[in-house]
C-alpha positions in Angstrom: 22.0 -2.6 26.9 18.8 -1.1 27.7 15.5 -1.7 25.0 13.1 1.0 24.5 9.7 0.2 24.4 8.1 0.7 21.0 4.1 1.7 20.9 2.7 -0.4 18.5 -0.3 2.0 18.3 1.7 5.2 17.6 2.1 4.8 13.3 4.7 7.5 12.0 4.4 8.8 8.3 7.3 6.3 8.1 5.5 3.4 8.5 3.0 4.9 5.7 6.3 5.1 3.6 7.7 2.1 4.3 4.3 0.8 3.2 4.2 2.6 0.2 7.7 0.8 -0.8 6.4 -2.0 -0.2 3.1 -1.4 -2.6 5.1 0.2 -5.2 7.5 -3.4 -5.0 4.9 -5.6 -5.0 3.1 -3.9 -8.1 6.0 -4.2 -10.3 4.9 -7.7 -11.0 1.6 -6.7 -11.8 -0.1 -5.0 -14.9 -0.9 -1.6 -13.5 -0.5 1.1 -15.8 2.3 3.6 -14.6 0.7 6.4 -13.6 -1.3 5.1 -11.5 2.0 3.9 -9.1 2.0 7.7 -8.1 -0.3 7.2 -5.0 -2.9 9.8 -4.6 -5.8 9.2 -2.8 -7.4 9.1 -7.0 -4.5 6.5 -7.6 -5.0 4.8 -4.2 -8.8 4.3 -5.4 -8.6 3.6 -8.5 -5.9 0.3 -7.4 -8.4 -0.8 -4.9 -11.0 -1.3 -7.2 -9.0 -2.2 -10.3 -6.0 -4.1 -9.4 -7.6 -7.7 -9.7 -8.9 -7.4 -12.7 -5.7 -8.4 -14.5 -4.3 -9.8 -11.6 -6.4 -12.5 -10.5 -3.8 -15.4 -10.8 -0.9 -13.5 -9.3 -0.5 -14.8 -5.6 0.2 -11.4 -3.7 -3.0 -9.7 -4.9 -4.5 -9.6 -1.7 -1.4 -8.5 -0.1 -1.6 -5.9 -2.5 -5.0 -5.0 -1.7 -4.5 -4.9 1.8 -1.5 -1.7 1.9 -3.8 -0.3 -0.8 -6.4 -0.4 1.8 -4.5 0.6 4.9 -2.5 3.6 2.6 -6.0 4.8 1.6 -6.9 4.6 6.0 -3.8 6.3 6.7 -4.5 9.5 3.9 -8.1 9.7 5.5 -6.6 10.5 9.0 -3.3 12.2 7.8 
């Protein structure tokens, strides 16, 4: 049983999707209204700069903050 070496530089659009599950997970435990769970760059935005602000006490914010931040990255260079 051979392994096949993975390039952990080389990101598909199925790590940005797997990602995005992830978000979309995480953010059904916080107050974020709905539409705003469709992520668009706006969307993407909009989370970065408003999802602590009812959030503050929930323990995976900066989780949170962090796929908003590398989704936003990705849809820069995608």
């Amino acid at each position: 049983m051979t392994r096949e070496k993975m390039d952990w530089l080389v990101l598909t659009e199925e790590d940005a999707d797997r990602r995005r599950s992830a978000l979309r997970t995480l953010l059904t435990e916080f107050d974020v209204p709905v539409m705003r769970l469709d992520f668009t760059r706006r969307n993407l935005e909009w989370l970065r700069r408003n999802v602590g602000i009812n959030n503050a006490d929930n323990p995976m914010l900066q989780t949170a903050v962090d796929l908003v931040v590398w989704l936003i990255r990705w849809e820069t260079r995608h």
